[in-house]
C-alpha positions in Angstrom: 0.0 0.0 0.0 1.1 3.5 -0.6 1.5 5.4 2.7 0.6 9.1 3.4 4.3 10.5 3.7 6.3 11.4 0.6 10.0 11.3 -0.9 10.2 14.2 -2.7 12.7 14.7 -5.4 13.3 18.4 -6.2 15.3 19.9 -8.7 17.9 22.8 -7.4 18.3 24.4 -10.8 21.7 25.5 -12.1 22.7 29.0 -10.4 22.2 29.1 -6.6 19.8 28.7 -3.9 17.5 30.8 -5.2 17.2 29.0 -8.7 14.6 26.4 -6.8 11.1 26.7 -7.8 8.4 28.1 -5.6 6.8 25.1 -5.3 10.4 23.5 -4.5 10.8 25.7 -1.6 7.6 25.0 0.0 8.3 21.5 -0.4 11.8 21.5 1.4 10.3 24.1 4.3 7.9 21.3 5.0 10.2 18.4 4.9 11.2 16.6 8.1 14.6 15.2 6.5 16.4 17.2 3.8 19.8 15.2 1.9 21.7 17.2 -0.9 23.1 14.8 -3.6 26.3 16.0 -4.3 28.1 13.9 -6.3 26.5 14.1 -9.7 27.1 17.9 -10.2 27.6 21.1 -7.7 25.4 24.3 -7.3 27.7 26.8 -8.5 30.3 26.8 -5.8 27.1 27.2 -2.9 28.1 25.7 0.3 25.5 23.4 2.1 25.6 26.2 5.3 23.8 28.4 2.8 21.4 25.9 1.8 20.9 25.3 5.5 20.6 29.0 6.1 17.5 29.5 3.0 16.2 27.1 3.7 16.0 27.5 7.4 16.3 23.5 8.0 19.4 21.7 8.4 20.8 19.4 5.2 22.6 16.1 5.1 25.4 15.6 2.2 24.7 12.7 0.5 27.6 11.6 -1.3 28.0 8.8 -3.7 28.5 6.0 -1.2 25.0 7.1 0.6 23.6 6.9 -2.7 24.2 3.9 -3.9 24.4 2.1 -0.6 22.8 3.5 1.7 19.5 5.0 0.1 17.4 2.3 1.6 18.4 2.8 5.0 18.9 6.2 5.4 16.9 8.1 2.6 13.9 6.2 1.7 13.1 4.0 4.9 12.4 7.9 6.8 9.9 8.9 4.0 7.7 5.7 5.3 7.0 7.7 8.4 8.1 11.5 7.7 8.2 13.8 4.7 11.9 13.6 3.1 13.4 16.2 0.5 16.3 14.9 -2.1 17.5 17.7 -3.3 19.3 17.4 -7.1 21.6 20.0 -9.3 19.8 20.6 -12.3 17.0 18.3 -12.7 16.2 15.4 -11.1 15.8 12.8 -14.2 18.2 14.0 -15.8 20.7 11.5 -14.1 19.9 7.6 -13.9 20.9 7.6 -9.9 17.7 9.6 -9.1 15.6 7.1 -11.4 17.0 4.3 -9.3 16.3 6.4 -6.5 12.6 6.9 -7.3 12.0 3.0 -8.6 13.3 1.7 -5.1 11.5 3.9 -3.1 8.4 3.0 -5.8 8.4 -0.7 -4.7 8.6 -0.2 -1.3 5.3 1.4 -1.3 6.7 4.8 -0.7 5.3 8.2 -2.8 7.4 9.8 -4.7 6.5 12.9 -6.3 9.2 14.9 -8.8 9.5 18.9 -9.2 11.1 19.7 -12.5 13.8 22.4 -12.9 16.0 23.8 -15.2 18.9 21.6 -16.2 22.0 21.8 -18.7 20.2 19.4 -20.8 18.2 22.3 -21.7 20.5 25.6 -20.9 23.0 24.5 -23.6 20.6 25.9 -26.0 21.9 29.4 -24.7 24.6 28.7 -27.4 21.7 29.2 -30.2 22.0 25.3 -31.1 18.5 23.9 -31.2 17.5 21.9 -29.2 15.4 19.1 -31.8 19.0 19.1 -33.5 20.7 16.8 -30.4 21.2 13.1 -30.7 22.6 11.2 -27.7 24.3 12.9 -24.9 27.5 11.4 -23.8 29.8 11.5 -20.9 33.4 11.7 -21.0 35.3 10.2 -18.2 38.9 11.0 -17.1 41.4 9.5 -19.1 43.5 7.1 -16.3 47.0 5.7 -17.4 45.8 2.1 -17.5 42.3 3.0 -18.4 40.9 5.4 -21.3 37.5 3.9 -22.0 35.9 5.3 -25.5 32.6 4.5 -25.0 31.3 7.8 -26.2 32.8 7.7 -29.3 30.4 5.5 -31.4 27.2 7.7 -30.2 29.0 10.8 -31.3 29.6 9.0 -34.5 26.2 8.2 -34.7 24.9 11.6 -34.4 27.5 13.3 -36.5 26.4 10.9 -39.5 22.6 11.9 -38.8 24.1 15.6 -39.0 22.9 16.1 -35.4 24.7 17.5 -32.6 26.2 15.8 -29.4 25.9 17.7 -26.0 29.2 16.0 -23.7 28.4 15.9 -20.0 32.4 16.1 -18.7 33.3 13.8 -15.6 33.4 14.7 -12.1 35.2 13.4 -9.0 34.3 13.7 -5.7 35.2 12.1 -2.3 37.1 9.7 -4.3 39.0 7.2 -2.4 42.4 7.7 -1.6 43.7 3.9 -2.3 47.3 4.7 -1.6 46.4 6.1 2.1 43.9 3.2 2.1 46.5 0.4 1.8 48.5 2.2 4.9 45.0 1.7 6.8 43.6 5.4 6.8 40.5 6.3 4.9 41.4 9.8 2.7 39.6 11.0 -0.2 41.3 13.0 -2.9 40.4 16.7 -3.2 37.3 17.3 -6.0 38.6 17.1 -9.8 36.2 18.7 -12.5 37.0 17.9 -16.0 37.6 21.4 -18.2 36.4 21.9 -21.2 40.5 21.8 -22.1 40.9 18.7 -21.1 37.6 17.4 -22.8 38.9 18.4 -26.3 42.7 16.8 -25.4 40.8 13.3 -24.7 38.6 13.4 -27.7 41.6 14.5 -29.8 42.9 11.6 -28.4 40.2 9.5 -28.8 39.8 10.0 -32.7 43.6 9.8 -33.2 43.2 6.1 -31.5 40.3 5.0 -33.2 40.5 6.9 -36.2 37.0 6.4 -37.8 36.5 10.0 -38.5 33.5 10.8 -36.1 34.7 14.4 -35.9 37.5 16.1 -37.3 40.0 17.8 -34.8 40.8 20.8 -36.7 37.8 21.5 -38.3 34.9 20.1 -36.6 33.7 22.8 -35.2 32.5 22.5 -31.2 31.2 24.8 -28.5 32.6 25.0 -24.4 30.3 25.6 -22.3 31.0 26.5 -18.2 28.8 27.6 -15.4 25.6 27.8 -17.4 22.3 29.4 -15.9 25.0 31.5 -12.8 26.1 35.1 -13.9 29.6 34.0 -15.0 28.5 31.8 -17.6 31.1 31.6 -20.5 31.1 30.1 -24.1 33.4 29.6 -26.7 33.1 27.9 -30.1 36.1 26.9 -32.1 37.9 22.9 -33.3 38.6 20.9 -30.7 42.2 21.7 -31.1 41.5 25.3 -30.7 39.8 24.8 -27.6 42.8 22.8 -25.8 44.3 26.1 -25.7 40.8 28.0 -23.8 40.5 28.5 -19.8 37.3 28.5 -19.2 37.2 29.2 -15.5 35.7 27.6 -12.8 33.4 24.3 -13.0 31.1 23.1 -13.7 32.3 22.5 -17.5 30.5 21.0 -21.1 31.0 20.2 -24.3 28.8 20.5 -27.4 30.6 18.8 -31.1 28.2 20.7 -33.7 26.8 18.8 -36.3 25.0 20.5 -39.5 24.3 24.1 -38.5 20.8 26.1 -39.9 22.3 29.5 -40.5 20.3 30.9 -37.8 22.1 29.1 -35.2 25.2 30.3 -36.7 24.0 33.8 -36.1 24.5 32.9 -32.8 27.0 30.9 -32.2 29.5 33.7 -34.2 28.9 35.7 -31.0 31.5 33.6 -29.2 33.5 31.9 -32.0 37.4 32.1 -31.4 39.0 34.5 -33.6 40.5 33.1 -36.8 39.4 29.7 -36.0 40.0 27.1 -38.6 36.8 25.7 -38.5 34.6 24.2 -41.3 30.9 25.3 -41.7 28.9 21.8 -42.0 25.5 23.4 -43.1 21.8 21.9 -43.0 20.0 21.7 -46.4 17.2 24.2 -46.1 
């Protein structure tokens, strides 16, 4: 049976605090137990004391371990007697650890109700790309040296041959075990990494030069870097992928777009930000 309390899952948004909906707030004032996910994305550089402090309620971290481990215990076993918030960067089904999330708490009769917010599935049309033009959306892990897994390679293939383009979700580490202080016997994470836009384009450089099937090509493909979308820094910068080793884009959170055909009127956009002199070929859309 479905019991009276709720789990709600409510989307922060992609600025700061005050990005939350209206409905969102009222939600989280109400809430009896309140957990941040924070290891999926970040809320531009907003500490959890000034969540604590808006919201008037204190606010447990949940990291990844809590997340994947712990949910049952600790997240949805509460919302069976009291009214729980999880609060999510962006929006909350835009990442498949809220679905699990929601289809756990689903079969052990608790109600789970979603409120939407904006997310960079949808803010990376800011760059004047439309948003019916995407295919797949791909993430690209950090390279390791024993392990550089090219995964996202075929899909951006895929999309580039359908002359669609591919929004790239760049990895992010955090609390990320330590294992060298681990095999001494203490328990250290390593400080948080966010992949750069930089380093995005040096993988995929990377990737194409390994595979070499021609899915993009590094000096004239032309792509778009995208950091801190929806806060009042956000920056943009479209050039080749080579051109765009070279760009600092700042602080994270950082993303990718590799263009596929362009309609002239996202051009008109996207020249805004375009990288002087870039070598980059125009792939246009039949009209």
């Amino acid at each position: 049976k479905t019991l009276n309390m709720v789990l709600y899952v409510v989307g922060l948004g992609l600025g700061n605090e005050k990005d939350i909906t209206v409905r969102g707030l009222e939600i989280v004032k109400s809430c009896d137990h309140i957990f941040l996910e924070a290891y999926t994305s970040i809320l531009g550089g907003v500490p959890k004391e000034r969540l604590e402090e808006f919201y008037g309620k204190p606010v447990t971290i949940a990291d990844r371990g809590m997340c994947e481990n712990d949910a049952d215990d600790l997240i949805i076993e509460p919302a069976k007697e009291k009214n729980v918030s999880f609060l999510v960067v962006g929006d909350p089904v835009c990442a498949t650890t809220h679905t699990d999330l929601i289809l756990r708490a689903r079969e052990v009769g608790v109600k789970v109700e979603v409120v939407h917010n904006a997310s960079i599935m949808g803010a990376a049309g800011s760059c004047g790309l439309q948003l019916y033009s995407f295919g797949h959306t791909v993430s690209i892990p950090f390279f390791r040296e024993n392990w550089r897994p090219t995964s996202f390679y075929p899909k951006i293939k895929y999309n580039r041959l359908g002359g669609m383009h591919t929004l790239c979700l760049l990895d992010i580490k955090v609390k990320e075990p330590d294992f060298e202080a681990m095999m001494k016997g203490k328990t250290k994470f390593l400080p948080p990494r966010f992949m750069s836009v930089s380093t995005a384009a040096e993988q995929l450089i990377e990737a194409e030069e390994t595979i070499k099937e021609q899915a993009y090509n590094v000096d004239s493909t032309l792509c778009i870097g995208l950091a801190r979308m929806g806060q009042e820094t956000q920056k943009m910068v479209a050039g080749t992928l080579k051109e765009l080793t070279q760009v600092d884009m700042g602080e994270p959170l950082h993303s990718l777009i590799i263009c596929g055909e362009l309609h002239d009127l996202e051009f008109e956009v996207v020249k805004e930000f375009l990288i002087e002199g870039s070598s980059f070929t125009m792939e246009k859309q039949e009209s």
